[in-house]
N, C-alpha and C positions, 0 to 999 in steps of 0.2 A: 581837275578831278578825273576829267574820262581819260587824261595822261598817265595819272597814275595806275588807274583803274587798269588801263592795257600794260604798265608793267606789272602791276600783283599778277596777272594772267599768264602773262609771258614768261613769269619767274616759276609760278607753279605747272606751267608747262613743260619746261626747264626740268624740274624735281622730279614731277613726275616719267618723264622720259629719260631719265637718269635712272630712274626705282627700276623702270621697265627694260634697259639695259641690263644695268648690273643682273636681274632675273635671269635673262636669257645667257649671259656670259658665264655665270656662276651655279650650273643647275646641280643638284646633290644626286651622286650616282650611287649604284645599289652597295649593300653591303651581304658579309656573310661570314659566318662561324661556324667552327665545328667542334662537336659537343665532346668533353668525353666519355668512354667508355670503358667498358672492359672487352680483353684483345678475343675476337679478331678486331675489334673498333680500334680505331686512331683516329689521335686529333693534332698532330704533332710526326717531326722528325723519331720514328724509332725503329726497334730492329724485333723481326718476326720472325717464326719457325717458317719456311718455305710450308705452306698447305694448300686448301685449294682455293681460299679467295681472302679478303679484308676489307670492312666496310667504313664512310666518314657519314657520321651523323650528321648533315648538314643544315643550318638553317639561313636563309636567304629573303632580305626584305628590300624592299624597291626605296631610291630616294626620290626624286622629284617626278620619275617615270616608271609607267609601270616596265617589269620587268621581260626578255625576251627569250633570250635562250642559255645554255649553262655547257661548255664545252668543259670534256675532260683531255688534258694530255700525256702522255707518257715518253719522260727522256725526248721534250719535245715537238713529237709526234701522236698526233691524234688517236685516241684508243680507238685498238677495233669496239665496234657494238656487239658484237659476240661475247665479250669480254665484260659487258656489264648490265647490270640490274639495280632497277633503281625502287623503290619501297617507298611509301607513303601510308600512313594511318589510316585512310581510307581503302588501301587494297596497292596493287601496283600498279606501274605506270610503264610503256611501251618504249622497251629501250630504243633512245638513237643517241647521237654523237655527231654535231651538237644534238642538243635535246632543248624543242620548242617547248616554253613553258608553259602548261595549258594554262587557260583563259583563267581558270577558279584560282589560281596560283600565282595571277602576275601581282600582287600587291607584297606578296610574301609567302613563303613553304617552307616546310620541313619536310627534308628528304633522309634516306637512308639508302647510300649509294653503293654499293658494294661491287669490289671487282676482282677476277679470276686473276691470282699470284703469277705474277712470271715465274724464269726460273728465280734458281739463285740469285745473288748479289745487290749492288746498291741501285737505286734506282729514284727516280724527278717523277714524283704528280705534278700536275699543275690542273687548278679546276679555275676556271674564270666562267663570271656570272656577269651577262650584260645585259643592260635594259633596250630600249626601243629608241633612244636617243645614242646610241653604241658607245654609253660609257661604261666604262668594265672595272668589276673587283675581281680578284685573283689571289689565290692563295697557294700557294708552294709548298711540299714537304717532300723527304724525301726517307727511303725506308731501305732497310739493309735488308734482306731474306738470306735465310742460313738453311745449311742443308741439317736433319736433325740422322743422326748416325743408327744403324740396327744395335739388339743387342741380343745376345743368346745366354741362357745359363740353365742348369740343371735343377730340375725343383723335388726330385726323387731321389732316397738314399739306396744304392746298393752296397752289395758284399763286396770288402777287398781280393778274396781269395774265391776263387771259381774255379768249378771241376772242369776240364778238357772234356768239349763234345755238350757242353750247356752254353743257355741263350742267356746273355746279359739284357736287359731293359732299361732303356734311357729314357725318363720323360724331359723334354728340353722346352723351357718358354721362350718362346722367339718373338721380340717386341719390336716393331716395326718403327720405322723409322720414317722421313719425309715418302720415300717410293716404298712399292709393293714389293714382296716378297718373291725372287723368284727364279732361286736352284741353292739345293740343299744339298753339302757333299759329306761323305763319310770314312776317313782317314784311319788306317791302324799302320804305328809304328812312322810317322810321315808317308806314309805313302798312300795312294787312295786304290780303296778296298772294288775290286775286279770282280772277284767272285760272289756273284750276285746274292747265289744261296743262302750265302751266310744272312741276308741283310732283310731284312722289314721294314716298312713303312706302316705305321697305324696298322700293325699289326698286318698287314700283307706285304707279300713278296713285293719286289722293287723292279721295273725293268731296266732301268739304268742308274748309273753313281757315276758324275751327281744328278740330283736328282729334278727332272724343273717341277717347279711349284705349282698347284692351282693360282691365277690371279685371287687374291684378296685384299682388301683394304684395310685390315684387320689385322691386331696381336692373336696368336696363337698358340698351340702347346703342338706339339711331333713328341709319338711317341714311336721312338728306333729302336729294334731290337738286333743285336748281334752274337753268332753263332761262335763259341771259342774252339779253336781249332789247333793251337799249339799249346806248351807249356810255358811258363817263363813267365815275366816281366812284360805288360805290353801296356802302350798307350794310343788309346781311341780319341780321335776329334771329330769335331762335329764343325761346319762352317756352314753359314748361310749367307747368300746376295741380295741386294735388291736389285731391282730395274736402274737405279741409277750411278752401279757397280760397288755399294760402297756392302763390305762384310762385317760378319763378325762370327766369334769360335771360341770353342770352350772345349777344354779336353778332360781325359778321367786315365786313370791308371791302376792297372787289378794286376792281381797273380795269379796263374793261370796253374793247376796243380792236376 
């Protein structure tokens, strides 16, 4: 009887230091999802206007340990912390990279992580989340940034035929594109207009053609006036830059009598 008695023990000891194995070899590491959105959110591989940032609604919950820290990479290489900010429903939280997960959030969070656009082209997130036993989830996407083009067009009608020694008026909407705005030139006949006189800006004289722009971030209207000085046939253009050289132009053609 006490023979057996010390195998039933010895079996259940057995069992039980099996149970407590398999525990320690098999522990569950954290997880995480990213919610969707509307853009600038992503949750997923996709393709964005190059602007100034994009954010992953992130949520993140711990498996068998609480959770540690949440690293972001890019093409990578670990993001700068300049480069991002992170959001939370209760207010925000002090960017770093990695970023220790405070104490109130190691069981689980929801984040809103948002980060400043590169330039152009394709480019690797990688966001890994790991717990306090350094088992890591990690999730990969990867996003295209395009450059978005300017565009110029005329939103005022004038007269075809104008008298020699009269001021034409152009009002032009110039819609901006990924960069700011910044030199506006004023062409007659192809060729760009020298003589300053002739020329207006919002209705003042010009000191040079072309012309550089205030910095703005913003679609605008230019209103150009020019002075006609010959007879004939002539055609006027307009061309605008931004900072990151890409133009656009629009022209008009009057008779000059």
């Amino acid at each position: 009887m006490v023979i057996k008695l010390s195998i039933c023990i010895s079996f259940l000891c057995l069992i039980y230091s099996a149970c407590k194995d398999a525990e320690q070899l098999d522990p569950i590491g954290p997880t995480m999802e990213f919610i969707p959105g509307l853009n600038p959110l992503v949750s997923g591989n996709d393709t964005l206007p190059k602007e100034s940032f994009f954010g992953v609604h992130m949520i993140g919950a711990k498996g068998s340990d609480e959770l540690k820290d949440l690293r972001i990479l890019e093409d990578g290489i670990i993001l700068d912390t300049h480069r991002l900010n992170i959001l939370k429903t209760q207010g925000d939280i002090p960017s770093a990279n990695p970023l220790i997960i405070p104490s109130v959030d190691r069981n689980g969070f929801e984040y809103a992580v948002w980060i400043t656009k590169p330039e152009s082209g394709l480019f690797e997130f990688t966001y890994i989340l790991r717990d306090v036993n350094d088992l890591e989830f990690s999730k990969k996407i990867y996003l295209y940034f395009f450059d978005v083009l300017p565009t110029l067009t005329y939103i005022a009608s004038f007269p075809t035929e104008i008298p020699v020694g009269s001021w034409i008026f152009f009002d032009l909407d110039a819609d901006r594109g990924t960069a700011n705005f910044d030199m506006l030139a004023a062409y007659e006949d192809g060729v760009l207009i020298t003589d300053l006189d002739r020329l207006h800006f919002n209705q003042f004289p010009i000191a040079s053609n072309p012309l550089m722009l205030p910095i703005t971030n913003v679609s605008q209207v230019f209103h150009m006036s020019i002075k006609i000085n010959k007879s004939g046939l002539q055609v006027f253009k307009f061309s605008v830059r931004d900072e990151d050289g890409y133009s656009a132009e629009v022209s008009f053609s009057i008779t000059a009598i």
